[in-house]
Structures are given as structure tokens and as C-alpha cells.
C-alpha positions in Angstrom: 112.3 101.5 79.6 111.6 103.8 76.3 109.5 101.9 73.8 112.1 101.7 71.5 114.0 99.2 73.4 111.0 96.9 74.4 110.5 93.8 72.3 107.1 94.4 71.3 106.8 90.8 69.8 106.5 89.5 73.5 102.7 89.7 75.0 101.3 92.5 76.2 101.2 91.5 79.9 105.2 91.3 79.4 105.3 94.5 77.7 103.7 96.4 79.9 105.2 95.3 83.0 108.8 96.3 82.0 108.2 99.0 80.3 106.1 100.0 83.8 109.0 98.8 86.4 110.4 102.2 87.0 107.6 104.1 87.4 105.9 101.8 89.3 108.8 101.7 91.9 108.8 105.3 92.3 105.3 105.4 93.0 105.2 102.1 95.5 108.4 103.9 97.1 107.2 107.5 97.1 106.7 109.4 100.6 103.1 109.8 99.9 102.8 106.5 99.4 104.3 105.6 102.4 101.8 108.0 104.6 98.7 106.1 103.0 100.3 102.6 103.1 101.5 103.7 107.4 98.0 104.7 107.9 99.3 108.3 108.6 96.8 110.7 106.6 94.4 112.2 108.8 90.9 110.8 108.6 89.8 113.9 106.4 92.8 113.4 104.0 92.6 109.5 103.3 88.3 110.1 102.7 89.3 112.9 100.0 91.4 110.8 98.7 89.3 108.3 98.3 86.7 110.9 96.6 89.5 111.6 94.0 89.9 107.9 93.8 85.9 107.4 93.0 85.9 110.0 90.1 89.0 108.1 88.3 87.0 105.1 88.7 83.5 106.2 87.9 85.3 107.3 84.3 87.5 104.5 83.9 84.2 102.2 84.6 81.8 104.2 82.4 84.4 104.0 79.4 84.9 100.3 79.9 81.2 99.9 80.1 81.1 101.9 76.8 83.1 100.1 74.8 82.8 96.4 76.5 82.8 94.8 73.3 85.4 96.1 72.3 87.9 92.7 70.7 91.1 94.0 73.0 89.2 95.2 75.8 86.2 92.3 76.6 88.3 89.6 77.3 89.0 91.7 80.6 85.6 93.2 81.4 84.2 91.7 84.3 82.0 94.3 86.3 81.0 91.9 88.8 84.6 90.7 90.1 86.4 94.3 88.7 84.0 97.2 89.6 85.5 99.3 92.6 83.3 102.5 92.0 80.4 101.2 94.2 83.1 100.1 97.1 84.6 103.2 97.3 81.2 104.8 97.4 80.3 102.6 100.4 83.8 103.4 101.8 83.4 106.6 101.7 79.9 106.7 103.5 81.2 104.6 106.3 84.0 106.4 107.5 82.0 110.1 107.4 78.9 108.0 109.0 76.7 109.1 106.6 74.6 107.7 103.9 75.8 106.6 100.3 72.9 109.0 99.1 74.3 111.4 100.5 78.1 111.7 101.0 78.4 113.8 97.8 77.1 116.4 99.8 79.5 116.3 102.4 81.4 119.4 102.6 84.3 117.5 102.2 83.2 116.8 98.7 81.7 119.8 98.3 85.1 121.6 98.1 86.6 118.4 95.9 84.0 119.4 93.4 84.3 123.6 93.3 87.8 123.5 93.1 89.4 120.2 91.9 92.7 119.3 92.0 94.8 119.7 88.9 95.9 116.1 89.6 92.4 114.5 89.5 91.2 116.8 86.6 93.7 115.7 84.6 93.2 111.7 85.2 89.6 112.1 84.8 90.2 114.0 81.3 92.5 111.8 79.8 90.0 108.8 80.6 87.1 110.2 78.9 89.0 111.5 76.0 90.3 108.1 75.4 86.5 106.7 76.1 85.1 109.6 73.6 88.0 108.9 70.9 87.9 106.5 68.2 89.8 104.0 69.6 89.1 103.6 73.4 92.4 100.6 73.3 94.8 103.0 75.5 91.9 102.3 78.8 93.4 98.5 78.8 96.3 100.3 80.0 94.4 102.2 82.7 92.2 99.0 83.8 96.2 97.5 84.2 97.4 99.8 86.4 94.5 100.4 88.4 93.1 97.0 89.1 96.3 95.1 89.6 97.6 97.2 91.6 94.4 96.8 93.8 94.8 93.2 93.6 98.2 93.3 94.7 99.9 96.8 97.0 96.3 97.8 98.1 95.4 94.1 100.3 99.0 95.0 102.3 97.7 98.0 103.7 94.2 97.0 104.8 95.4 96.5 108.6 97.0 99.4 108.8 94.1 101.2 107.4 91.7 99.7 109.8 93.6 100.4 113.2 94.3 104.3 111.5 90.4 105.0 111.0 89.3 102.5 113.5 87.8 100.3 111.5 86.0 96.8 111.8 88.8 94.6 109.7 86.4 91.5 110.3 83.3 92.7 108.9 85.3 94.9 106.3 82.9 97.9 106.9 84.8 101.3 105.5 87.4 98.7 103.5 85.3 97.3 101.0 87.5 99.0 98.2 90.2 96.4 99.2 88.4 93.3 98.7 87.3 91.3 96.0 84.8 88.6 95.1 86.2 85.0 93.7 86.5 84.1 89.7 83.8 81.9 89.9 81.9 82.3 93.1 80.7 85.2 95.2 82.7 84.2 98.2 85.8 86.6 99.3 88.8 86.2 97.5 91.9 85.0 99.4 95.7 86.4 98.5 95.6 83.2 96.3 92.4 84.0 94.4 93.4 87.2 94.1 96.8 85.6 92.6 94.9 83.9 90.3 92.2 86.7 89.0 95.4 89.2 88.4 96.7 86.2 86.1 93.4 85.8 84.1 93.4 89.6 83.7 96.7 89.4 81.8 95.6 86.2 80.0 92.8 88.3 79.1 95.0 91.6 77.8 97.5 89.2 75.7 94.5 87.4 74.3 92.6 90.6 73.7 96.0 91.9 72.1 96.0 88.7 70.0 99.1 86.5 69.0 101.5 89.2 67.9 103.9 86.9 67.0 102.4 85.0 64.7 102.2 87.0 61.2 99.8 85.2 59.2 100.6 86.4 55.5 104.0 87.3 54.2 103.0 89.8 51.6 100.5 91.9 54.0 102.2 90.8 57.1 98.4 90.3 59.2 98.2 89.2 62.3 95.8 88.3 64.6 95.4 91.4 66.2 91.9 92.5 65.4 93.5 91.8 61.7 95.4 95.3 61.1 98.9 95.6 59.6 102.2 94.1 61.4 103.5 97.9 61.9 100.2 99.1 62.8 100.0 96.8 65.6 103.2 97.4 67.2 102.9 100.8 67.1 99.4 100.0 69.2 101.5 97.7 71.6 104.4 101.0 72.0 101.3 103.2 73.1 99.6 101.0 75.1 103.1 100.7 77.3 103.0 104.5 77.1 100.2 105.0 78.1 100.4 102.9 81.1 103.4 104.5 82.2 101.1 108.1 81.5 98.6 106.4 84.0 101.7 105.2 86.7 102.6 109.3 86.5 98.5 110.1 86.8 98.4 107.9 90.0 101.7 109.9 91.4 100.0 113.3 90.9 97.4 112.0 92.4 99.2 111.4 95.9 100.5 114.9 95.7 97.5 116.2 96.3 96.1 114.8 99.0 97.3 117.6 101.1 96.3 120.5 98.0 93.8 121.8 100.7 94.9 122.3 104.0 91.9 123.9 105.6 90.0 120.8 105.1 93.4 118.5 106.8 92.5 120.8 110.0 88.8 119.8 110.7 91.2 116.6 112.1 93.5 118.8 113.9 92.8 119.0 117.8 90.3 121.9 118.7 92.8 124.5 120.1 91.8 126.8 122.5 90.3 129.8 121.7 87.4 132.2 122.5 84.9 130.0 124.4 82.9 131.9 126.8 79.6 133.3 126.6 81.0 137.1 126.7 83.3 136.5 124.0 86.6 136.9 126.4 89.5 135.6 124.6 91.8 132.5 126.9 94.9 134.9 126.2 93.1 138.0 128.3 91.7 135.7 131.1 95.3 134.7 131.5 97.1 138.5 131.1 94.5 139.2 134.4 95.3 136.3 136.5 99.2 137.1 135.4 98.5 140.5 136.5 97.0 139.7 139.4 99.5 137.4 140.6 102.4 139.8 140.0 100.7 142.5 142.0 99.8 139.7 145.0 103.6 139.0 145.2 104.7 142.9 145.3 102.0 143.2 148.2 102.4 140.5 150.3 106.6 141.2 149.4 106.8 144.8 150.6 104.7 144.5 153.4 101.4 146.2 152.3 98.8 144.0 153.7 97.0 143.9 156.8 95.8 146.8 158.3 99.9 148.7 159.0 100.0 147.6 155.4 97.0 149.0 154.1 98.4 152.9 155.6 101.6 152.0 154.1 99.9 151.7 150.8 97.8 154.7 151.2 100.8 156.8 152.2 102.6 155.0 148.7 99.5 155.8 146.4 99.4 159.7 147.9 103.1 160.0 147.1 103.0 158.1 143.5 100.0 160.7 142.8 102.2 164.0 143.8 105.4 162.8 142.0 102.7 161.9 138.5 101.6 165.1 139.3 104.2 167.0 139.1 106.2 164.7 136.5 103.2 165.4 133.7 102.6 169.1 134.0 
């Protein structure tokens, strides 16, 4: 829905989620979606993904962090109950079986890193240019997308994740990205809390966003939001929804490529057979010899050239195949 058309005196949670509805369908719908949500990456793909996943978050999280008091953006900064950095971190570890010191390391990573996907670059730009600008509003409409859509697509594909990557869905080792604390206790959240915690989060936006529909003064038309002009602050509502659209079209990207690097999809690819023996013999000649050997068996044993009236036969064959060579070649 273009911005034009949105009735930017509703609240911001409103605004957003229609202006949002059509790119977020083509992203919940999207093939690549459908591969992660089926538990049908490889093991090597869904962990790189999840890689490209912790850098988004590690600059959305810093920039929050950054600007927490921000009047639009602390009503919704909550690092305890929000933070997924540090899950995806532990995530990460458990499904390579290594340490969270150390998975960075991994060569996985290590190739991430040296040449990163235009995709991720791009997300992890626009965050910290928004973070390093001087007004950090437009990373409400990041913390939107990302977190509610944690809260709500990423708990229906946690089975299917577990049984993909054989994964302990009781202890939620290797799934900790999925799951999420309670509002006001440290228990873990049921579908209902979580319910619940997306609804304070867009209690939180609209109230950080202020009561745009109540103009306070005729003459300068202010409003409540952090007390700029009428025109101002609908012009900050129209690129807020942009900008969460932006983000909807970052996340899409972002599925793409998952499968920019094929080398690395093959370390999950059965081990094919190749050259395995000690002398360096390839399978392909040890099977031209037996081949060979086989065809020249049948010709023997088929025109009668073994045993010992055989054997002559032969000899009188090889003695006449000589002479005729001989005499073909000179």
C-alpha cells in the first residue's frame, strides 16, 4: 500500500501492518521461505544463515542499545525479553559442536566474513547508517519486522527445524533463537505470552509514536509526538512504513542468498567416490581393468582358448596376429 493512501492519523502499529501486508506475504510465501520453514536447507546452509542472521541482529541491537532513550524507541527496548544476538550465537555453536568462543572461526564463517553476501552487506549498512544518523526513528521499523516476526512465523517452524538438524526440541539446545522469556518472569513464554508480548510491543511503538490524532494547538498544529509540527510528524509516520517495507525487502534478499556459495552447500553433500587408495589409483581405472579383464575372460573361455588344447590354440592365434601386424605396419 503506497504511503499516500495510508491514513497516517491511525497508530502506528495500524500503519505499519497495512502498509507491510504485501510484502510480508511475499516473503512468508516465498520458495526460500518455504525450504527453511520445511526444514530442507542442508545443515551448512541453515547455520550460514543463521550467521547472516546474527550480524543483522548484532547491528540492529547495538543501535537500539545506542539510542535506548530515545522518546519513540524506549517504550519498546527490552533487552532482556527482545535480545536474539546471544541466542543465535548459542545456536550457532550447537549445531557446528563447537564453542560460542569460537564459532566465528569456523570456516563456515570464515568465508561469510571474506566475501559477504550483497544481501547481508546491505541490511547491515542500512542499520548502522540509520544508528549513526541523526535520527535513529526508522530502527522502530526494523525492531517491527524482525522481532514480531520472531514472535509469531519463527515458533511454527521449530519442529521442523529440530527433526532437520536433529535437534533436542525438549531441552531447546540449537533452537534457542526461537524462544523467548515471559513479560514479567523468566519462565518460557507459551504461544499465549508470546501473544501477549507482540501486543505490548505495538502498545509500546504507538505510544512511543505518541497520540497522532490529537493536535493540541490550532495555530501551530503540535502534537504529542515528541512535540514537532503536525506535517512533520506524518511525514515521520509515511517513512517509518517505508522503511519497514525497505526492511520486509532486506529480509527477502536475505533468503536469496543462502545458497550464494555453493562450495560450502557441498561439505553436506554425500562423500562421492573418488581417489581413495594409498597409490593414488583413481575408482574409474580399477573399474576400466576389471571391465577389461572380464571382457577378455568371456572371449577365452567363448572361443575355446583355455585348458591346455586351448592354450596351443592361443599360441598358434598370437603367432598369426604377430605376422599379419607385421606385415600390415611396414
Amino acid at each position: 500500500m503506497a504511503s499516500s493512501t495510508l491514513d497516517l492519523s491511525q497508530p502506528l502499529s495500524d500503519i505499519l501492518r497495512q502498509s507491510t501486508k504485501e510484502a510480508h506475504d511475499g516473503i512468508a510465501f516465498s520458495p526460500e521461505a518455504a525450504k527453511l520453514s520445511n526444514g530442507e536447507l542442508s545443515k551448512t546452509e541453515y547455520v550460514r544463515f543463521l550467521m547472516m542472521l546474527w550480524h543483522i541482529y548484532a547491528a540492529l541491537e547495538e543501535g537500539l542499545e545506542r539510542h535506548a532513550t530515545h522518546p519513540v524507541l524506549e517504550p519498546t527496548y527490552n533487552p532482556p525479553l527482545l535480545r536474539r544476538a546471544p541466542s543465535l550465537s548459542s545456536d550457532i555453536a550447537q549445531l557446528l559442536q563447537v564453542s560460542e568462543s569460537t564459532w566465528k572461526s569456523h570456516p563456515i564463517h570464515q568465508s561469510l566474513i571474506t566475501s559477504p553476501p550483497k544481501a547481508m552487506s546491505t541490511y547491515v549498512n542500512r542499520i548502522q547508517y540509520i544508528s549513526n544518523s541523526g535520527d535513529p526513528t526508522p530502527l522502530v521499523a526494523h525492531a517491527y519486522v524482525r522481532y514480531l516476526g520472531d514472535l509469531s512465523g519463527g515458533q511454527t517452524i521449530r519442529h521442523s527445524l529440530a527433526k532437520a538438524y536433529d535437534l533436542d526440541e525438549a531441552s531447546g539446545e540449537g533452537l534457542s533463537f526461537y524462544a523467548f522469556k515471559e513479560l514479567s518472569s523468566s519462565k518460557p513464554a507459551s504461544l499465549g505470552e508470546m501473544k501477549r508480548i507482540k501486543d505490548w510491543f505495538r502498545n509500546g511503538m504507538n505510544e512511543g509514536a505518541g497520540d497522532n490524532t490529537s493536535v493540541k494547538g490550532i495555530g501551530d498544529l503540535v502534537i504529542s509526538f515528541t512535540r514537532v509540527s503536525y506535517v512533520r510528524c506524518f511525514l515521520l509516520l509515511a517513512a517509518i512504513a517505508q522503511e519497514a517495507k525497505d526492511v520486509f525487502r532486506y529480509n527477502g534478499d536475505l533468503f536469496n542468498a543462502i545458497l550464494e556459495h555453493p562450495e560450502q552447500v557441498r561439505k553436506d553433500s554425500p562423500v562421492t567416490p573418488k581417489a581413495q587408495y594409498s597409490s593414488g589409483i583413481a575408482v574409474s581405472s580399477v573399474l576400466a581393468v576389471i571391465t577389461a579383464v572380464s571382457v577378455a575372460h568371456f572371449f577365452l573361455v567363448a572361443g575355446g582358448f583355455s585348458g591346455p588344447r586351448g592354450f596351443a590354440k592361443l599360441a598358434a592365434a598370437e603367432q598369426w596376429f604377430t605376422s599379419f601386424w607385421g606385415s600390415t605396419v611396414q
